[in-house]
C-alpha positions in Angstrom: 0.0 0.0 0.0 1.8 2.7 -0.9 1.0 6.5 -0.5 2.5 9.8 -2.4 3.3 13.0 0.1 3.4 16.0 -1.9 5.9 18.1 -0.3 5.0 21.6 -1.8 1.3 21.3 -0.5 1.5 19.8 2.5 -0.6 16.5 1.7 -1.0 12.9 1.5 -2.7 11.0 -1.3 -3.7 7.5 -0.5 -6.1 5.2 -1.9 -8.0 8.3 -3.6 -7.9 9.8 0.3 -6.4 13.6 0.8 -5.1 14.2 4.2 -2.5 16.7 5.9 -0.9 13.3 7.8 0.1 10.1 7.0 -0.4 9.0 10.4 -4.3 8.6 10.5 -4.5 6.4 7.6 -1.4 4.6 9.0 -4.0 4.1 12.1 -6.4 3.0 9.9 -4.7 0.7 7.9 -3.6 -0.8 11.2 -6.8 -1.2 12.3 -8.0 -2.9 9.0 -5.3 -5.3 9.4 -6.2 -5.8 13.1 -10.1 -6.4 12.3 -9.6 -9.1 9.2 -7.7 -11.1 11.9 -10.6 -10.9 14.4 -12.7 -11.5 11.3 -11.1 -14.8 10.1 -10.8 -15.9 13.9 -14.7 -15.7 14.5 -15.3 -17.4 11.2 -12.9 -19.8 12.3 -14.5 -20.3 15.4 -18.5 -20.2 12.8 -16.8 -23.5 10.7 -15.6 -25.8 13.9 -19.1 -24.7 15.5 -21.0 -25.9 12.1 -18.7 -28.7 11.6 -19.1 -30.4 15.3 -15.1 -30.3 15.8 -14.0 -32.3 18.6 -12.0 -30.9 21.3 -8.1 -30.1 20.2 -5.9 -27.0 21.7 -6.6 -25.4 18.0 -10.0 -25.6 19.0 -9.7 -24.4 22.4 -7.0 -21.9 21.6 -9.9 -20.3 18.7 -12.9 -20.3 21.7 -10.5 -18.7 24.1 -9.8 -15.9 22.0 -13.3 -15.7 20.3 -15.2 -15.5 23.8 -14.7 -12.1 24.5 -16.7 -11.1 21.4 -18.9 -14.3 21.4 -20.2 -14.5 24.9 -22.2 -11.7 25.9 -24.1 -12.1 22.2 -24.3 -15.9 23.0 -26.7 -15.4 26.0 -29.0 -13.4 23.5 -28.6 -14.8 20.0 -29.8 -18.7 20.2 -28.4 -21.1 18.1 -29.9 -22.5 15.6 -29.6 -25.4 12.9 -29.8 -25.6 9.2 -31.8 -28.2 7.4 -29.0 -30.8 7.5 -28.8 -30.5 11.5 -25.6 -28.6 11.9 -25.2 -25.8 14.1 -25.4 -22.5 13.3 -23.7 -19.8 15.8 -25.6 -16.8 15.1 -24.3 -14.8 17.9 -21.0 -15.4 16.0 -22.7 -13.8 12.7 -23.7 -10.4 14.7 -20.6 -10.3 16.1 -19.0 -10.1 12.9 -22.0 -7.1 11.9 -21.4 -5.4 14.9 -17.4 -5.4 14.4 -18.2 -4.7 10.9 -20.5 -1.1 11.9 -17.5 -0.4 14.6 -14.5 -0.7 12.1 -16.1 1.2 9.3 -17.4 4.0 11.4 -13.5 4.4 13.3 -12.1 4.3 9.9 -14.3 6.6 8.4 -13.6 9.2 11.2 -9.9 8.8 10.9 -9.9 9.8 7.5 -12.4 12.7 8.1 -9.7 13.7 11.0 -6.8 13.3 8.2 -8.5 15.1 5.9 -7.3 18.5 4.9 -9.5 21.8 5.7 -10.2 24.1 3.0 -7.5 25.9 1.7 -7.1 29.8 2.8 -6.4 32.1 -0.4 -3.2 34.4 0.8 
């Protein structure tokens, strides 16, 4: 991911993105990166759900570092089964929304925040 500074005006272009800092959308990309690991964790954790897995530390190791996310929606979203009989974790699913609405709403404000203010005519 690369990003062109513009040393005369002051700017950053990245990803079709204007902003006076780098460091914002540095934030941001962080935080992408951070959130497509939590991502493929919880649907980790969907698949050995659906597929019955037996116990193993891979297993355990996923629920471990799912439950903090997966809990408190676990005691309100039931689970459920599709038509074959496997489990279906659907607190797991609005998990995933809910981290979804969080990591577009923080990124979206740290680009407003690294976005440049109209220019003042000298």
């Amino acid at each position: 991911m690369s990003m062109y500074r513009d040393s005369d005006l002051g700017v950053v272009f990245h990803h079709g993105v204007l902003a006076r800092h780098a460091f914002p959308l540095r934030v941001a990309q962080g935080l992408n990166v951070l959130f497509t690991a939590v991502y493929a964790v919880l649907a980790t954790r969907f698949l050995l759900v659906y597929v019955q897995a037996a116990p193993s530390p891979f297993e355990h190791w996923v629920a471990r570092i799912t439950d903090v996310i997966y809990l408190p929606l676990k005691q309100v979203f039931a689970n459920g089964h599709d038509p074959a009989g496997h489990p279906l974790a659907w607190g797991l699913v609005v998990a995933a929304v809910v981290l979804v609405v969080v990591q577009w709403s923080v990124v979206r404000w740290l680009r407003e925040v690294a976005r440049p203010g109209v220019p003042v005519e000298d």
